[in-house]
C-alpha positions as CSV (number, residue, x, y, z in Angstrom):
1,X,33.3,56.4,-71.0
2,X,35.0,53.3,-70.1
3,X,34.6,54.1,-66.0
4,X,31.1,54.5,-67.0
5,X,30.6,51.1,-68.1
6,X,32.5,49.4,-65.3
7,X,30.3,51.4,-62.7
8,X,27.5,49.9,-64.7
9,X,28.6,46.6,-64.8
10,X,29.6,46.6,-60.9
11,X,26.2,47.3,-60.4
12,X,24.8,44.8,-62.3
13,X,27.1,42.3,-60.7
14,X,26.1,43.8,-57.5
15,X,22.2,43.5,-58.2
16,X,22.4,39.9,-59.6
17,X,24.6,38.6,-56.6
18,X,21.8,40.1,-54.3
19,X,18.7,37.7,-53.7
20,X,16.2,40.4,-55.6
21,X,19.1,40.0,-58.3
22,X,18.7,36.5,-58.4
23,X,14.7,36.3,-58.5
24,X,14.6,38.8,-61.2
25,X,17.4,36.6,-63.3
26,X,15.5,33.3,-62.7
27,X,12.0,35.4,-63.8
28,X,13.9,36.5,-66.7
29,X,15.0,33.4,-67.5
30,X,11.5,31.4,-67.4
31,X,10.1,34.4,-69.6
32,X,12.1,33.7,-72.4
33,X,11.8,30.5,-72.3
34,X,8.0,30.2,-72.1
35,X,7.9,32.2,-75.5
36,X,10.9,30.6,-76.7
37,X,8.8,27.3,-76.0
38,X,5.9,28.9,-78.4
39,X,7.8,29.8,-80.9
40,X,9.0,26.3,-81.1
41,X,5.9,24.6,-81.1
42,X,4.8,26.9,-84.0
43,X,8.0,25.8,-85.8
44,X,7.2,22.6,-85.4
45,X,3.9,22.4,-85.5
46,X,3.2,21.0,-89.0
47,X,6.1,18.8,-89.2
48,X,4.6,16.7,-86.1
49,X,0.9,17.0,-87.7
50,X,1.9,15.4,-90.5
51,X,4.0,13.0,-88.9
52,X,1.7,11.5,-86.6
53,X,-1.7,12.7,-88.8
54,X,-3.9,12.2,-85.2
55,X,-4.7,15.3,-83.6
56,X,-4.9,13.7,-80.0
57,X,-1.3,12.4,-80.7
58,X,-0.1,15.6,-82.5
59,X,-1.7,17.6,-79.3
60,X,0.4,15.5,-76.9
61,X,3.8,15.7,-78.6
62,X,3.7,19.2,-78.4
63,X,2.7,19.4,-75.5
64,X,5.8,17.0,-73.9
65,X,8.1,19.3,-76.7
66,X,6.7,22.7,-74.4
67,X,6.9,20.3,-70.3
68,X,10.6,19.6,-71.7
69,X,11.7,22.9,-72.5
70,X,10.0,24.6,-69.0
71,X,11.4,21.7,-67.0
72,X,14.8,22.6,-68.0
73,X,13.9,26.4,-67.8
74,X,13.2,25.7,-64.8
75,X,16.2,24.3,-63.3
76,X,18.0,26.5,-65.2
77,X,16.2,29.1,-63.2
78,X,16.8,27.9,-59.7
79,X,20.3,26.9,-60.2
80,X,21.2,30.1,-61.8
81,X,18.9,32.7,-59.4
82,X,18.7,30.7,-56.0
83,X,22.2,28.5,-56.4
84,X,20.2,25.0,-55.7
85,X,22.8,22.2,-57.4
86,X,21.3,18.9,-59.2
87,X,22.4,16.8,-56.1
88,X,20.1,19.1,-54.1
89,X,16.9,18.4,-56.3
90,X,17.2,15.0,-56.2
91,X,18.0,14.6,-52.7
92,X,14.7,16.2,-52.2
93,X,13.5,14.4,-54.5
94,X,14.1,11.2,-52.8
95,X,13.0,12.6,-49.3
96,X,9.7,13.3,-50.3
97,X,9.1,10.4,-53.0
98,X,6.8,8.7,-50.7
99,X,4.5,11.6,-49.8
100,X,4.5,12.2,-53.6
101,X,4.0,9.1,-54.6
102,X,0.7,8.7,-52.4
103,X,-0.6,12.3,-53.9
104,X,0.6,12.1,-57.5
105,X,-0.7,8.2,-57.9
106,X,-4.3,8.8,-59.0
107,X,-2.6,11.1,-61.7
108,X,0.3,9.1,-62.4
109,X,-2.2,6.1,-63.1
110,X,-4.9,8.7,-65.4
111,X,-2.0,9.5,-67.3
112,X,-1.3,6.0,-67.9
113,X,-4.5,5.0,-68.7
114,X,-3.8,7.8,-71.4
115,X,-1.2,6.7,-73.1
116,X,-2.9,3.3,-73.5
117,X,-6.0,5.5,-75.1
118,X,-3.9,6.8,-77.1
119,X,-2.1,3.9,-78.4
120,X,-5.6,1.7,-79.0
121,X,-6.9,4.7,-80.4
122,X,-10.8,3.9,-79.5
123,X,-12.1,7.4,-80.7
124,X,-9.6,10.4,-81.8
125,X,-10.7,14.2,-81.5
126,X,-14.2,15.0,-83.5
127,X,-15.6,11.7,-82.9
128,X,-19.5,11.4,-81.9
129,X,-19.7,8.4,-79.4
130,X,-21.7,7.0,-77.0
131,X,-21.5,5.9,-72.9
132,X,-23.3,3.0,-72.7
133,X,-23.7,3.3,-69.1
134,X,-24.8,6.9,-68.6
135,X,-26.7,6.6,-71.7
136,X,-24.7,9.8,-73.2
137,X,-24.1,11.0,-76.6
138,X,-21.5,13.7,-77.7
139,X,-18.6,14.8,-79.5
140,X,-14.8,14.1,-78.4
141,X,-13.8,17.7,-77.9
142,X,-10.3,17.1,-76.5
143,X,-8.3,14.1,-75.3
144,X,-5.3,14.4,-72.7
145,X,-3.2,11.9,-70.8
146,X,-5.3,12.9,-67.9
147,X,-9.0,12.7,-69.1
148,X,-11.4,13.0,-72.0
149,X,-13.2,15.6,-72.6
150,X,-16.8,15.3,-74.5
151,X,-19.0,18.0,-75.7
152,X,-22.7,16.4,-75.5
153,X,-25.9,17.1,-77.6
154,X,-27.7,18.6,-74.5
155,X,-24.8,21.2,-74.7
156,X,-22.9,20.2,-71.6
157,X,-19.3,19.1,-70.8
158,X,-18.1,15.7,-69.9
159,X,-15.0,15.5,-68.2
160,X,-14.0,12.0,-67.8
161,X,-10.3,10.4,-66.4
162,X,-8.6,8.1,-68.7
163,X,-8.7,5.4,-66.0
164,X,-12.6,5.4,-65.8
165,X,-12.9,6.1,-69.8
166,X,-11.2,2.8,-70.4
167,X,-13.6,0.8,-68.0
168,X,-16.4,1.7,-69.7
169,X,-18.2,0.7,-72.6
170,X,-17.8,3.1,-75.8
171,X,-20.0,3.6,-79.0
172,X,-18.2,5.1,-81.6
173,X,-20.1,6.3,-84.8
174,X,-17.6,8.1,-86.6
175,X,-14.2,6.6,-86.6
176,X,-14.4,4.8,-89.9
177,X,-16.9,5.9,-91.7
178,X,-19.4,8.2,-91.0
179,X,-22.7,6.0,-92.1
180,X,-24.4,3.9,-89.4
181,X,-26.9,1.3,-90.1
182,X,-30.0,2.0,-88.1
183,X,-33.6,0.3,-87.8
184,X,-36.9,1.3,-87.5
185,X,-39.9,-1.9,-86.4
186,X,-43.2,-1.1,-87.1
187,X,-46.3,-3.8,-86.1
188,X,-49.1,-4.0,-88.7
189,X,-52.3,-5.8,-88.9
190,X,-52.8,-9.6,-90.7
191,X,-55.7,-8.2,-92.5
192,X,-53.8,-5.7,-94.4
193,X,-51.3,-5.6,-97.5
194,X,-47.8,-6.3,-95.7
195,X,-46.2,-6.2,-98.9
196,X,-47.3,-2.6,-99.6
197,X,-46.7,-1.7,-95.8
198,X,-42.8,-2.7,-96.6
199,X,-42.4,-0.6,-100.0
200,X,-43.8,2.1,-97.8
201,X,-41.3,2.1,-95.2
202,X,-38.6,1.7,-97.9
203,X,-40.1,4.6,-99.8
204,X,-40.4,6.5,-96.6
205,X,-36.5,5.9,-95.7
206,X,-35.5,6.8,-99.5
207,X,-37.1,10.0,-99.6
208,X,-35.4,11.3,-96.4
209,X,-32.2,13.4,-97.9
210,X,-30.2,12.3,-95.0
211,X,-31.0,8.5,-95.4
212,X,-28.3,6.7,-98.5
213,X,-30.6,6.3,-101.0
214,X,-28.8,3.7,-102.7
215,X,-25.7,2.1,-105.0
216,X,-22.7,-0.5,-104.1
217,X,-23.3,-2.6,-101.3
218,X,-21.8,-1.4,-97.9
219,X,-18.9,-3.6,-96.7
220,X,-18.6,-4.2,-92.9
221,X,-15.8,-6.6,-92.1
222,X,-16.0,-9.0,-94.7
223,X,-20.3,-8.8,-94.8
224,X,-21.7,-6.9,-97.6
225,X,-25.4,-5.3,-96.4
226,X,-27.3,-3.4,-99.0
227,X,-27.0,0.3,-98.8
228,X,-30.5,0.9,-99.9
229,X,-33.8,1.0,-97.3
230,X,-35.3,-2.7,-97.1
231,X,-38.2,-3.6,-94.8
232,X,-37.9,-7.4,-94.0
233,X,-40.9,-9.7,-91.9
234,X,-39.0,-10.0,-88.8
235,X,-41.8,-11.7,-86.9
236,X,-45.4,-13.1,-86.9
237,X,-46.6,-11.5,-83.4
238,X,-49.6,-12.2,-81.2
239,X,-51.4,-8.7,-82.6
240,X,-49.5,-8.2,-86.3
241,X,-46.8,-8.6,-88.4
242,X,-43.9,-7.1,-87.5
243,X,-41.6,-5.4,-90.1
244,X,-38.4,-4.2,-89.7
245,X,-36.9,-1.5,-91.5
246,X,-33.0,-1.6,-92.3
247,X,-31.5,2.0,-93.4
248,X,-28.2,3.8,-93.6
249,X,-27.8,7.2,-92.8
250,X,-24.6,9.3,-94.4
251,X,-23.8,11.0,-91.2
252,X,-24.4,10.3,-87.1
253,X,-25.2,13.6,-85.9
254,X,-28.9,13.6,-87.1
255,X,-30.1,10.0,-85.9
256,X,-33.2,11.0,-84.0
257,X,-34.5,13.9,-86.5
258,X,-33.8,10.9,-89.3
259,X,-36.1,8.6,-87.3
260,X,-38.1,11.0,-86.5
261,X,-39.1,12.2,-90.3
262,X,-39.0,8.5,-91.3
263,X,-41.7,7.4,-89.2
264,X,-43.7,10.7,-90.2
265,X,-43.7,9.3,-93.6
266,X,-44.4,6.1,-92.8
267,X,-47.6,7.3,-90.5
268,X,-49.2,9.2,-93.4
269,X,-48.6,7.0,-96.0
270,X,-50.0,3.9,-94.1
271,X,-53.0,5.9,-92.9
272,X,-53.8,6.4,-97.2
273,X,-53.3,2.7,-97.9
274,X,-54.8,-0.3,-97.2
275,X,-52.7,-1.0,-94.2
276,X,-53.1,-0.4,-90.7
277,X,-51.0,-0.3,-87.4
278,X,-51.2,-3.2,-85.3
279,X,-51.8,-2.3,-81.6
280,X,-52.4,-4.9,-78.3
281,X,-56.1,-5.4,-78.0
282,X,-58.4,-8.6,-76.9
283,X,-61.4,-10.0,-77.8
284,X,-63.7,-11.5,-75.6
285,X,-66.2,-14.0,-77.4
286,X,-69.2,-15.5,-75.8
287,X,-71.2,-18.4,-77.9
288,X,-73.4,-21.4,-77.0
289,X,-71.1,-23.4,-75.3
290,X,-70.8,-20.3,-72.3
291,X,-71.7,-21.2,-69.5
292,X,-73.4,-19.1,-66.4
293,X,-71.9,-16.8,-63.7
294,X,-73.6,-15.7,-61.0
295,X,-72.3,-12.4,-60.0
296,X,-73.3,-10.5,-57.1
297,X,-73.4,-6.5,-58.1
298,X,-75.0,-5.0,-54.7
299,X,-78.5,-4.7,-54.2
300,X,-80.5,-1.5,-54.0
301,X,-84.7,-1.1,-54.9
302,X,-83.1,-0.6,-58.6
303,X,-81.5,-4.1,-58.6
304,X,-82.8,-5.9,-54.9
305,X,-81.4,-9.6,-56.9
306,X,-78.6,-11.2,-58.5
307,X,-77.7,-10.5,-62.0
308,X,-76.9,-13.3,-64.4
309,X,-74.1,-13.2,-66.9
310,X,-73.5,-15.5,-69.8
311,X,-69.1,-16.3,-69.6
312,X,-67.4,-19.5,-70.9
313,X,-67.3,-22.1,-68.9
């Protein structure tokens, strides 16, 4: 019995001192270690939640806890399986820096740029926001120390590297609190009732079950706005009065179907009262004080002479 288990143990000293040997020891060895890494992150997973209670932040730690442990699998791996020393990595290492460093900069700088995202912490993972410049509206689906990633309302993908994310110009609707004060203008004529035009609007805005119908003012800052619909005379135009409609609405997601069934409202409810929407028009009056064009139509056996017009002078 004991011969039997030398012979077997020569020939797994045999089969590891051979290259395959090697290979398969370093493959081995990378195995475990990629599900020992899972099995850690799942240990530790709650702790570092509720440490850092930011799923972008909780997202990266774990993921550095997972690089750390393959990095050293790693070179576990090839110094164990293939016999490269420390010395030997970084003397490659230092031969090839340059060339690296001219590949991995673009990276190296996105990854940068993400850990200042991270740090300022402009939006975190389910935020709705906005891209001022490409005029884009969607959800933060994921954020990395590479890029953003941003699920839009026309059901597309954004994918968007840290170092252009932080250029840009970012609406965020949802990192606070979820209401957002929006406003709705609506022109009406001089010769109707403007003050039953405004409790229309308001009425319009209060009856919308998305819209905050009312209660304790809202505090922004140190301002404190009403948190109830009011329609204020913003402006004494050339064709109407312009009102303008102040309302909050409880969540972002919605905003155009909000508007939408607000202005619905206000449409039918105007058209039954005694007030009417303004629109550009011109009026062209001609009295005793006009004087006399001559204006030269064309002649034909219809019309062989000049018509006269009465205009002001």
């Amino acid at each position: 019995m004991a011969s039997v288990l030398d012979r077997i143990q020569s020939v797994a000293d045999e089969i590891l001192a051979s290259p395959v040997g090697g290979v398969l020891y370093a493959v081995v060895i990378l195995v475990v270690s990629w599900y020992g890494s899972r099995l850690l992150i799942r240990f530790l997973g709650r702790p570092v939640a509720r440490r850092f209670q930011r799923p972008s932040l909780t997202k990266t730690v774990l993921g550095g806890i997972r690089a750390v442990v393959m990095v050293v699998a790693a070179s576990v791996a090839v110094n164990v399986g293939f016999g490269f020393r420390a010395s030997d990595i970084l003397l490659s290492v230092t031969v090839f820096s340059a060339v690296l460093g001219l590949v991995l900069a673009p990276i190296i700088g996105s990854v940068i740029n993400g850990l200042f995202l991270l740090a300022d912490q402009p939006y975190e993972i389910g935020d709705m926001i906005e891209l001022v410049d490409k005029d884009k509206r969607g959800y933060v689906e994921d954020i990395t120390l590479r890029y953003t990633k941003i699920f839009t309302l026309e059901n597309t993908f954004l994918v968007i590297p840290n170092s252009n994310m932080r250029d840009r110009d970012v609406i965020n609707y949802s990192a606070e609190d979820t209401r957002s004060r929006l406003s709705l203008e609506v022109l009406v004529t001089y010769e109707g009732d403007v003050e039953e035009a405004r409790a229309i609007m308001e009425r319009a805005a209060r009856e919308t079950k998305e819209v905050v119908e009312g209660g304790p003012d809202i505090r922004i800052g140190s301002a404190r706005y009403p948190s109830a619909p009011v329609a204020y005379i913003k402006d004494f135009a050339d064709h109407g009065v312009l009102l303008d409609l102040r309302y909050w609405v409880k969540d972002p997601y919605y905003m155009p179907r909000v508007r939408s069934k607000i202005q619905e409202r206000i449409w039918d409810d105007l058209d039954e009262a005694d007030v009417e929407i303004a629109y550009p028009h011109s009026h062209l009056v001609f009295d005793e004080n006009s004087g006399t064009a001559r204006v030269e139509l064309g002649q034909d056996e219809r019309n062989p002479r000049p018509e006269e017009f009465d205009a002001p002078d």
